[in-house]
N, C-alpha and C positions, 0 to 999 in steps of 0.2 A: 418657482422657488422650491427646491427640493429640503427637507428637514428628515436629519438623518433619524438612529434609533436613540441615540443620546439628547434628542431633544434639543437638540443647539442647532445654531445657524449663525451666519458669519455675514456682516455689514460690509461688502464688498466692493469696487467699485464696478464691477461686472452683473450687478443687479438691477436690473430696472425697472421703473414705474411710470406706468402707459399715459400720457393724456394729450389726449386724439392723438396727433400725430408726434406730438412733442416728447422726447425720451430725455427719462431724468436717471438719475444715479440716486438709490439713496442714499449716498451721502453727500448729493447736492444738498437735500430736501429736508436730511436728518444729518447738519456737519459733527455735533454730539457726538453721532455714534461711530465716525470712520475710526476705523481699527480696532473696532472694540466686537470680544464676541461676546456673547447674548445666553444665556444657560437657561433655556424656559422651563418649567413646570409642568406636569398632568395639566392636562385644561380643565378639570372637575378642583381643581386644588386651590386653597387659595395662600397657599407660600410658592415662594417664586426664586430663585437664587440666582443674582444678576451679577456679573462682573462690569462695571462703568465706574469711569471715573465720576468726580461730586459735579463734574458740568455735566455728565452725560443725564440717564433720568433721577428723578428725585423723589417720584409718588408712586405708592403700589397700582392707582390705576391707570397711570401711565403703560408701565409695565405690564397690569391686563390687559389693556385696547392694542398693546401692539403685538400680545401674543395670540390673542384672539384674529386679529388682523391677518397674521400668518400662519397660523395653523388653518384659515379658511380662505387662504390666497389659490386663487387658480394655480393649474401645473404652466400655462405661462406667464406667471408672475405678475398679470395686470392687478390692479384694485382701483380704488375709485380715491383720485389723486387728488379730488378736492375737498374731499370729506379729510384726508390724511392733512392737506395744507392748514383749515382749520382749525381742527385738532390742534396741531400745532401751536395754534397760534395761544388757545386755553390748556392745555396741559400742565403749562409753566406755572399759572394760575389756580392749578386745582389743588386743595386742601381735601386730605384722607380724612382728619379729625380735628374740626375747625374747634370742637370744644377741648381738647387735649390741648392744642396751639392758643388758644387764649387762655389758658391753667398753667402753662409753663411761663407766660410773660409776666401773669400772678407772682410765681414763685419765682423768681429770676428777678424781678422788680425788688419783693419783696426785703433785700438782703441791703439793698440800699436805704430802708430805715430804720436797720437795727443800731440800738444806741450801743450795743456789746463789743468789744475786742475777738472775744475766742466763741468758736462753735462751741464749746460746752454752756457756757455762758446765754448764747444766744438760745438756746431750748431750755433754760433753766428759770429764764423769767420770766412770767405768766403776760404782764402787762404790755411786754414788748415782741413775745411773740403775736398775742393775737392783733395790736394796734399796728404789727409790722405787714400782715396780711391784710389786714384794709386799709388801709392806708396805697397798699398794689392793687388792691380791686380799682380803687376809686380813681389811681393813676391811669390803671389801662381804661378803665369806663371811658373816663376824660377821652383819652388817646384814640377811640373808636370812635363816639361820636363825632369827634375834629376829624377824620378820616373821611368817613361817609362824608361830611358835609362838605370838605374840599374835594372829592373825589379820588380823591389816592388810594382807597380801600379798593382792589380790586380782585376779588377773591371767587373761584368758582368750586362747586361741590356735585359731586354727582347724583341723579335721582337714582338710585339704588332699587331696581327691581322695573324699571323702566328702558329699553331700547327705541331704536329708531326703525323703522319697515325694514332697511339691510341691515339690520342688527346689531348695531353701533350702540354706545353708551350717551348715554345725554348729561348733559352737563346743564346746569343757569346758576346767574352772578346770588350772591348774596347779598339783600339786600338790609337794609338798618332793623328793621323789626326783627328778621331771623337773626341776625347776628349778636341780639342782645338775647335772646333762648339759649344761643350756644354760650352767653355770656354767663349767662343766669346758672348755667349746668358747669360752667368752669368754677364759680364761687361756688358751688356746691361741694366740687372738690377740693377744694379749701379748707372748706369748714371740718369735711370728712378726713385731709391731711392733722388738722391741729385735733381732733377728735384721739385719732388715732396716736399723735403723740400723745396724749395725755395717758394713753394704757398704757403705752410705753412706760412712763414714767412709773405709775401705776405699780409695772411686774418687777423694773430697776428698785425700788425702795423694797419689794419684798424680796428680790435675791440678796442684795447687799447685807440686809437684814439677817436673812438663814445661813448664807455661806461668809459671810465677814463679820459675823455680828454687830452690825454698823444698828443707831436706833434704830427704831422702827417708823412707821408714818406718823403711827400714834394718833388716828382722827379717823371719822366714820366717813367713807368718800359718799358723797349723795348718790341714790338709785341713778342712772343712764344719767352720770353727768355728761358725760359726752356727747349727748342729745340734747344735752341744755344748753351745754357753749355753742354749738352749730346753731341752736334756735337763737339764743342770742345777737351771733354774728350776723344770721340774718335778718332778724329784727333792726337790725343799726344799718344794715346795708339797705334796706329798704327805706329808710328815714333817710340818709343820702340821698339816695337816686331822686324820690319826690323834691327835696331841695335843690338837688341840680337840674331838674326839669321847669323848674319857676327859674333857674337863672341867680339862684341864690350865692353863689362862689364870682369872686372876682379873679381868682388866681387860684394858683396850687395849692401855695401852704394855708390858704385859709381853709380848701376843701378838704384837703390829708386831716391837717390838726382838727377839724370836723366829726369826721367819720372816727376817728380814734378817739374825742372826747365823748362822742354816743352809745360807741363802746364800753367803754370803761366804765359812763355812767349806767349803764344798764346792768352790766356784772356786778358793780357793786348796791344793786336796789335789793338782792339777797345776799346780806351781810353772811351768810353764816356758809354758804355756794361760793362765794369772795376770799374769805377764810381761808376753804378746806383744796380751791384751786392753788391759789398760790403757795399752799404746803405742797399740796400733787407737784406742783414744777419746781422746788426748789430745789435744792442739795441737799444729797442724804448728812 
């Protein structure tokens, strides 16, 4: 397989790949990619600019293992066809950022229990923003362990820093213990998204303030509150999980309305942190 000086190469049906005697087309092997050309990268880079459609690839290391593949393909085009069939078959499978991917079913959850009408609304009240985030934690928590345990989680990740003797990429499944690390590191982004509204809110009372003369906050904000909500959040999230490991929840709405009434009761055991949050979120 020849690659020109623009780095590109063309999925053709006039390409083949060797095994023993048997000739494949890849686009028997790879039907994704017929008709589609391929824009690779420097091989030291790690951005890549691929033209495919959303069947064709979907992960960035999809897109390394086949450029690496080709840029170290012999001038007769053989490689080793069952390593490629493999692959295959785990590609589809492999998650870039398993903790990114359970942070967005967090936040995307999250929107179905807000009690608000309007986006303004929904970042403006303190109670509902934070009981709205766990309340998603606890939903997807749920939603994970029921996965592992019926086997429908089928998820693989790459050992990063790790190849195979021909110098392939290694891949292994995820199994329930790592995927609650990657869980534990998704709620952490969480608490760091509601952290970060709160400065938000924060710098909006004092613009409104200087440039509209709108009141002021008019209240002393506590040292790193934003350290205190995330500590609290996780303080209740863990008080969950223990309860749901004895088997404490019979259904949803008893473990949602759970995790949000621990919430709340925690935030409000310093009346005066209670206070000065829900003046931070409200309307100027």
């Amino acid at each position: 397989m020849r690659i020109d000086n623009t780095n590109s190469f063309f999925f053709g049906e006039n390409v083949k790949l060797l095994q023993q005697e048997e000739m494949k087309t890849v686009a028997e092997v790879f039907p994704e990619f017929q008709g589609k050309q391929v824009k690779l990268g420097k091989i030291d880079t790690e951005t890549v600019k691929v033209d495919l459609s959303e069947e064709g690839l979907s992960s960035v290391e999809k897109i390394q293992y086949l450029r690496k593949a080709v840029q170290e393909m012999p001038d007769s085009g053989a490689v080793n066809f069952q390593e490629l069939m493999e692959l295959k078959e785990i590609l589809p499978k492999v998650q870039m950022d398993p903790v990114y991917s359970h942070f967005e079913k967090i936040r995307d959850s999250r929107y179905g229990f807000l009690n608000t009408e309007t986006e303004e609304d929904a970042v403006t009240n303190l109670q509902d923003v934070v009981t709205s985030w766990m309340k998603a934690y606890a939903l997807q928590y749920d939603a994970l362990v029921k996965a592992h345990a019926d086997g429908s989680r089928d998820v693989y990740v790459q050992n990063y820093g790790e190849t195979t003797e021909s110098g392939n990429f290694v891949f292994h499944k995820v199994e329930l213990a790592e995927d609650m690390e990657y869980m534990d590191a998704a709620f952490e982004k969480a608490g760091q998204a509601i952290s970060m509204m709160a400065q938000v809110h924060e710098n909006r009372w004092q613009v409104r303030n200087i440039f509209h003369g709108d009141e002021p906050l008019g209240i002393d904000l506590p040292e790193n509150y934003g350290d205190k909500l995330q500590s609290i959040m996780r303080m209740a999230k863990d008080m969950f999980v223990e309860k749901y490991n004895v088997g404490t929840y019979k259904n949803i709405n008893a473990m949602t309305n759970d995790i949000s009434k621990m919430t709340i009761t925690l935030l409000k055991e310093d009346t005066v942190f209670w206070k000065s949050m829900n003046r931070l979120f409200s309307k100027p």
